[in-house]
matplotlib code that plots the C-alpha trace (Angstrom):
import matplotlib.pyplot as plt

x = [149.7, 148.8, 148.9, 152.1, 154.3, 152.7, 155.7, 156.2, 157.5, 159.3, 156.1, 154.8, 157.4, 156.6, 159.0, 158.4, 161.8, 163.2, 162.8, 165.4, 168.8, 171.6, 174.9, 177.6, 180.2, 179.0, 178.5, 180.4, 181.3, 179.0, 176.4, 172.9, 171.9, 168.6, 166.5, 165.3, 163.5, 160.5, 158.6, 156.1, 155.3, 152.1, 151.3, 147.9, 148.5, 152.1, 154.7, 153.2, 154.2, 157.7, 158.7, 161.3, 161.2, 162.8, 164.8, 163.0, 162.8, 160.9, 157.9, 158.2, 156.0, 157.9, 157.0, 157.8, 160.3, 162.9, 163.8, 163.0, 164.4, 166.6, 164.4, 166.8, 169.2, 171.2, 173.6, 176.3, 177.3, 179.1, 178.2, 181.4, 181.8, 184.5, 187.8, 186.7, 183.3, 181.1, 180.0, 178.4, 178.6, 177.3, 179.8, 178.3, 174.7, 172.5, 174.3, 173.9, 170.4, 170.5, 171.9, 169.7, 167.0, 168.8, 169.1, 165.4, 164.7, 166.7, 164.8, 161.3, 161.1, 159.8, 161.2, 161.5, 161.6, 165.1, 165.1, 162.5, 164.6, 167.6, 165.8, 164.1, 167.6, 169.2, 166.7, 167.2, 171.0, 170.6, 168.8, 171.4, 174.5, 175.5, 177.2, 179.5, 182.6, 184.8, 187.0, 185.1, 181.9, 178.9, 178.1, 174.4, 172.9, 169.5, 167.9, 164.9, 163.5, 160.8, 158.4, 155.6, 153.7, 153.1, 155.7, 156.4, 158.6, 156.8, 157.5, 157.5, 153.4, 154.7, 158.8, 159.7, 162.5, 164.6, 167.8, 169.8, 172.9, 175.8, 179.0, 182.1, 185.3, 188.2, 190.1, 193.7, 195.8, 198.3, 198.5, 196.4, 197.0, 195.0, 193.9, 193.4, 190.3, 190.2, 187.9, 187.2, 186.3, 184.2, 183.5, 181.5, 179.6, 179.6, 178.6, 175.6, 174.8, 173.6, 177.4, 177.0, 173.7, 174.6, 172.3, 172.7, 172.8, 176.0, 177.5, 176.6, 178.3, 181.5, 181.9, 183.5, 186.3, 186.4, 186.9, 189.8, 191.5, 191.2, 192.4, 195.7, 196.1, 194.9, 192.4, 190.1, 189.1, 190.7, 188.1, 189.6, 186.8, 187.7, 189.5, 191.8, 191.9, 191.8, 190.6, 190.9, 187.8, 187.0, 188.7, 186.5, 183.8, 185.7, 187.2, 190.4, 192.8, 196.4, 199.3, 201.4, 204.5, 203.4, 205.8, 206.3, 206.6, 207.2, 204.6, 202.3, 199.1, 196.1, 194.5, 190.5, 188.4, 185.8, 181.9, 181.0, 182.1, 179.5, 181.8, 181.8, 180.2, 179.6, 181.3, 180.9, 184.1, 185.3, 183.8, 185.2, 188.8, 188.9, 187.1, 189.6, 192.9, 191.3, 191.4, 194.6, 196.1, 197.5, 199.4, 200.6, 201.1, 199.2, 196.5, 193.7, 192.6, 189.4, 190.5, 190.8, 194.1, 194.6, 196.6, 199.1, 199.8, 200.6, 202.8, 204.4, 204.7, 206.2, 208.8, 209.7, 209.6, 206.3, 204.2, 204.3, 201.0, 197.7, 194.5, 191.2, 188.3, 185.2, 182.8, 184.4, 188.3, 187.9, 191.1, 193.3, 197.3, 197.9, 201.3, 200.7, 198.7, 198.4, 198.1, 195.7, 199.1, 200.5, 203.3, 203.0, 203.2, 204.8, 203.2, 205.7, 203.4, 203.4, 206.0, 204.5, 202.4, 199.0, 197.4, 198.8, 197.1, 194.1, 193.6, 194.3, 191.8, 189.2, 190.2, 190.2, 186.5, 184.9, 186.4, 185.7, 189.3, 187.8, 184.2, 184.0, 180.6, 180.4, 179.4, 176.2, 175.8, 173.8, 174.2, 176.8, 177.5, 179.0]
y = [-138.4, -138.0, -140.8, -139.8, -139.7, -143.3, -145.2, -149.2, -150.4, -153.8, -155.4, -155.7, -157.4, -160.4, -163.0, -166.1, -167.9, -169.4, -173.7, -173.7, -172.2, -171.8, -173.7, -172.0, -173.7, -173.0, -169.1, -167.0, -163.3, -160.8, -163.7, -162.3, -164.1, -166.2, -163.4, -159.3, -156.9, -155.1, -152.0, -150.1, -146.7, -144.5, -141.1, -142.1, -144.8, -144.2, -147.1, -150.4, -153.7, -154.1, -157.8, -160.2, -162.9, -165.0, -163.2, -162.3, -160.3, -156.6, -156.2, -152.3, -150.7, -149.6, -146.0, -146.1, -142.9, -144.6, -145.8, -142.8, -139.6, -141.0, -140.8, -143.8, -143.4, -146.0, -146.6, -149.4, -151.0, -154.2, -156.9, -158.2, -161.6, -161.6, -163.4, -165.9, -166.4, -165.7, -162.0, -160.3, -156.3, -153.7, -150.3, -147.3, -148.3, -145.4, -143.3, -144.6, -145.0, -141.5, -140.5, -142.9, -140.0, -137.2, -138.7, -139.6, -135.9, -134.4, -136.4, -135.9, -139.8, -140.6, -140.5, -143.4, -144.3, -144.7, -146.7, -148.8, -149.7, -150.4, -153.2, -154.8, -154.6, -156.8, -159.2, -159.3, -159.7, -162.3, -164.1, -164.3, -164.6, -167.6, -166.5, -164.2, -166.4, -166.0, -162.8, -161.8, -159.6, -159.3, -156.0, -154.5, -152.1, -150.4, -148.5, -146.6, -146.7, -144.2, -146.6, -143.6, -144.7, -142.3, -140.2, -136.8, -135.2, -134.8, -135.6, -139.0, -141.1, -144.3, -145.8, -148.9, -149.0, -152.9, -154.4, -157.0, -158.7, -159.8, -161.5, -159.1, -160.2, -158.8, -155.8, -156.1, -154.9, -153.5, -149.7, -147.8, -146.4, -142.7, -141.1, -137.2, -136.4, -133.2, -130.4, -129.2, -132.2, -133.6, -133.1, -135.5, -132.7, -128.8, -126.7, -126.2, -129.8, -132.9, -134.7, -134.6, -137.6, -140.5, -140.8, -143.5, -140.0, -139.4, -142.7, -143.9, -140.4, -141.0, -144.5, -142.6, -141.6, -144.8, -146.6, -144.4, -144.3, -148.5, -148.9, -146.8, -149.4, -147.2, -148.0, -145.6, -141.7, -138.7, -136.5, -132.6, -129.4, -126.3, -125.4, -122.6, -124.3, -127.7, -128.6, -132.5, -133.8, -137.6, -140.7, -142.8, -143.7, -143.0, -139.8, -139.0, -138.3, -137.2, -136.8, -133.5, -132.0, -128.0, -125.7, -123.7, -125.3, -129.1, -130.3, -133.3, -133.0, -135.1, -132.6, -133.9, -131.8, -130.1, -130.9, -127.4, -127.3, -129.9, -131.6, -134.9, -137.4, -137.2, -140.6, -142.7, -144.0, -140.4, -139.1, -142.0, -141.4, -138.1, -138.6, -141.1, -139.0, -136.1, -137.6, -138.5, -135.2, -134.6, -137.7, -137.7, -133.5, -134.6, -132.2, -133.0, -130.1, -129.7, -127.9, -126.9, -128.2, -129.0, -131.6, -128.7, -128.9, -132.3, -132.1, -129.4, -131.1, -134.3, -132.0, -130.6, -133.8, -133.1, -135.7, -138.5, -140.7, -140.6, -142.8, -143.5, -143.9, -145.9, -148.9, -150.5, -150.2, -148.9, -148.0, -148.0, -146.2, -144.6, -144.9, -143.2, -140.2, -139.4, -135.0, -134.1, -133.0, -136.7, -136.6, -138.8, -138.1, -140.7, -141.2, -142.6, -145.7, -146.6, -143.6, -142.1, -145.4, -143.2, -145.5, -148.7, -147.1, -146.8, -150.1, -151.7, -149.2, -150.5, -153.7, -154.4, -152.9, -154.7, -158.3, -158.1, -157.9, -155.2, -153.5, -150.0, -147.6, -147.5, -151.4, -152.6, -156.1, -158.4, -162.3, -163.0, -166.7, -167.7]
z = [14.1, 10.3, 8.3, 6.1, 9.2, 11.1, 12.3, 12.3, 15.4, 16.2, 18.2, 14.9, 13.4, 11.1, 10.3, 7.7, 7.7, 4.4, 4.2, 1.8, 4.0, 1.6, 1.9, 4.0, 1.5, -1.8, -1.4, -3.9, -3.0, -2.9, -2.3, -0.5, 2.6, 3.4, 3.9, 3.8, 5.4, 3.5, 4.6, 2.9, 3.5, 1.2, 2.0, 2.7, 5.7, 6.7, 7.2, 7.3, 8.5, 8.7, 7.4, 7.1, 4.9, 2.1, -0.9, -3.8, -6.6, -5.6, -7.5, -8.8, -11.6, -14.4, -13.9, -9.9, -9.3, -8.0, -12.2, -13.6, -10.8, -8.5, -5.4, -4.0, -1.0, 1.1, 4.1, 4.1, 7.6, 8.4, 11.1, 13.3, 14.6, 17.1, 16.8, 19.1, 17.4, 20.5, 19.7, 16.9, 16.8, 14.8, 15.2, 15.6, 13.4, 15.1, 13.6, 9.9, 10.3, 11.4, 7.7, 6.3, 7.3, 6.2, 2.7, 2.5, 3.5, 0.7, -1.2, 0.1, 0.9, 4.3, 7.6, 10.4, 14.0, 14.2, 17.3, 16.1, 12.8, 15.4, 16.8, 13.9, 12.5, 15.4, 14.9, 11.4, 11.7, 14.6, 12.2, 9.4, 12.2, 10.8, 7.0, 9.4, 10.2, 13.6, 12.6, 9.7, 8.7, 6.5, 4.5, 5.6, 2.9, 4.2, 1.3, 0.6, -2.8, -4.6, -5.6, -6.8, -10.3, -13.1, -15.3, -13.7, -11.7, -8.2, -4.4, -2.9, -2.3, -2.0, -0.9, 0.3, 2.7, 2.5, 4.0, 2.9, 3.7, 1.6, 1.7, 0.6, 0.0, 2.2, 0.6, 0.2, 2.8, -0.1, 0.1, -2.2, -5.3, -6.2, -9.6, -9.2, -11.2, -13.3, -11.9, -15.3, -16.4, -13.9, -10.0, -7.4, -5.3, -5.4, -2.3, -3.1, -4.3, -2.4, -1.6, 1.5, 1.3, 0.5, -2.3, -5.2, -8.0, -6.5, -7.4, -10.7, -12.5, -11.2, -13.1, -15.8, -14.0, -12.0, -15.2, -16.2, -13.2, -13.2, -16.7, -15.3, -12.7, -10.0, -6.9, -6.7, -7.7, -5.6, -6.2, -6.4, -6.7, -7.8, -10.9, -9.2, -5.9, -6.6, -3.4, -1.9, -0.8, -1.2, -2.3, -4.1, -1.7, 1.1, 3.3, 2.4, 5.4, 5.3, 7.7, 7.6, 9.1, 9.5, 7.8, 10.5, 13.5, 11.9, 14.0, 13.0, 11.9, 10.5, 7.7, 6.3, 4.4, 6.3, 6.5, 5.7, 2.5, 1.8, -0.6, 1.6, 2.9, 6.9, 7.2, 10.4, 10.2, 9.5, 12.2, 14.7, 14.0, 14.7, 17.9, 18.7, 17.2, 19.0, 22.4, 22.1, 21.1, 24.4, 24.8, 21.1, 20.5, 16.7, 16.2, 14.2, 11.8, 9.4, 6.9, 3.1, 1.3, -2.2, -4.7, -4.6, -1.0, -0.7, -4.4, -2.4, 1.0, -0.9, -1.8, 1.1, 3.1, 5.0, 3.7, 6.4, 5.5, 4.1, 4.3, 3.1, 5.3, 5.1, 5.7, 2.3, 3.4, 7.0, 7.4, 4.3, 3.9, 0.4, -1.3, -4.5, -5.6, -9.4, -10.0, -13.0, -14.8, -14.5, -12.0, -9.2, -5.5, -3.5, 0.0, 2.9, 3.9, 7.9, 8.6, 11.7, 13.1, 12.6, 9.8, 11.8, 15.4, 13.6, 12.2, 15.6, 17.4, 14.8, 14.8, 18.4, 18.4, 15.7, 16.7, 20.1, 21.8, 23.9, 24.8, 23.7, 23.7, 19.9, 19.6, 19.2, 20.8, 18.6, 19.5, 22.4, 23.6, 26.7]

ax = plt.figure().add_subplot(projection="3d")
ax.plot(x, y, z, "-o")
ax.set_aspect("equal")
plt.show()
């Protein structure tokens, strides 16, 4: 094994705990927990040893590539306590480590053992189990920063890959409010881009139209590509998801943009409910479709009565109904919120995973009392 590709592994795991444990009861939102994990990684000796220890500041050269090209890429996951306070879950977190790889590839930063990062990763949330309340959750965001020094635009020597914890606030259950961006003014990924990573370059350009979309008392971005075909892709940070009577037949149908436009994220939550709306098909006669529509489809099936629901999809909101869509020309497509039960049977599903009513495959078992 060459140096470059040398994996850590969880047997060499060190852990210094904190001697100065914050206060459950003074913690605002968006608070970071007691500690983090650290791991280096150089071209010339691999990964090193992985670390978790005590909060503190990272110690980055003011040249290191991660300031200066965007050689940066993350994952967000939360942590589950159930209802009842015995169980903590992760849902699904091989898979975001998995796109945690494919990121760093696009970016020439290094890979990892994935199953090795699962398992430092339990430890790590075992050890900060106790900011997660019975019925609530913690936010996890692994990252992988370019830490190479020297000015100039070359691939990755030296990364560091960290996780922290935080404490987010609970999103409102109100339904969610959408502002159509304008293609010719601005779009979030192009087919031949990198959308489809979840790399930080994607983020911070679409702050602009965040901003104006906020200042119009809407939620979050529907981000539309093409300037003929207007295509629906992504809402904000999240899949976008809506719920359609067909014109011929008047059949329901669940529409998402597909992944081989590579104008979306691969979301794991994405990706869940259309397993779960897929097995079901039978029993509920909805199909599921990946497919290209536009803003002027759902203007047009608002019209005619075939809009039944939409929903965004993600770590932030999970499961989230939309009532109200803004079209680049202004007018305003209303959404029928809770009209078919689809949003509602999703929330449950997820619901019932994450907070431990029931076991399913997709959790991740991290602390469980008796």
């Amino acid at each position: 094994m060459s140096a470059e590709n040398k994996h850590f592994n969880f047997y060499d795991l060190v852990i210094t705990e904190t001697t100065t444990p914050k206060a459950l009861d003074k913690l605002p939102p968006n608070s970071i927990t007691d500690h983090m994990l650290e791991i280096d990684w150089t071209v010339e000796k691999g990964w090193g040893t992985p670390q978790i220890k005590p909060v503190e500041p990272l110690a980055l050269d003011p040249t290191s590539s991660c300031l200066h090209y965007a050689t940066q890429c993350f994952e967000g996951l939360k942590v589950f306590r159930s209802r009842d306070g015995k169980t903590v879950r992760l849902l699904r977190p091989e898979l975001n480590l998995a796109r945690l790889n494919d990121s760093a590839q696009r970016l020439t930063l290094p890979q990892f053992d994935e199953q090795e990062l699962l398992k430092i990763l339990l430890k790590f949330v075992s050890l900060e189990a106790r900011f997660i309340k019975p019925g609530s959750f913690i936010y996890t965001r692994p990252f992988i920063l370019g830490t190479s020094t020297g000015l100039g635009l070359n691939a990755t020597t030296m990364a560091k890959l960290i996780v922290v914890l935080t404490l987010m606030p609970s999103l409102s259950d109100k339904s969610l409010k959408l502002y159509s961006s304008e293609p010719t003014e601005a779009v979030r990924a192009w087919p031949t881009g990198f959308g489809s990573k979840k790399l930080g370059a994607n983020y911070g350009p679409t702050l602009k139209q965040q901003l104006r979309a906020s200042a119009d008392g809407y939620d979050q971005v529907l981000w539309l590509y093409g300037e003929q075909e207007r295509l629906v892709t992504e809402a904000g940070g999240s899949n976008f998801m809506a719920v359609l009577r067909n014109k011929i037949n008047g059949n329901i149908e669940i529409v998402t943009c597909p992944l081989d436009t590579n104008l979306i994220l691969p979301g794991i939550n994405r990706r869940s409910a259309l397993e779960y709306l897929r097995e079901r098909e039978l029993d509920t006669g909805v199909k599921v479709l990946e497919k290209r529509f536009s803003i002027d489809d759902l203007e047009e099936a608002m019209v005619e009565g075939r809009l039944q629901e939409a929903f965004a999809i993600g770590t932030a909101y999970f499961v989230a109904a939309v009532g109200e869509i803004r079209t680049p020309e202004g007018k305003t497509i209303h959404v029928p919120v809770l009209q078919t039960g689809i949003v509602n049977d999703l929330q449950k599903h997820f619901e019932d995973i994450m907070y431990g009513s029931k076991d399913h495959p997709w959790t991740v078992v991290v602390l469980k009392e008796k």
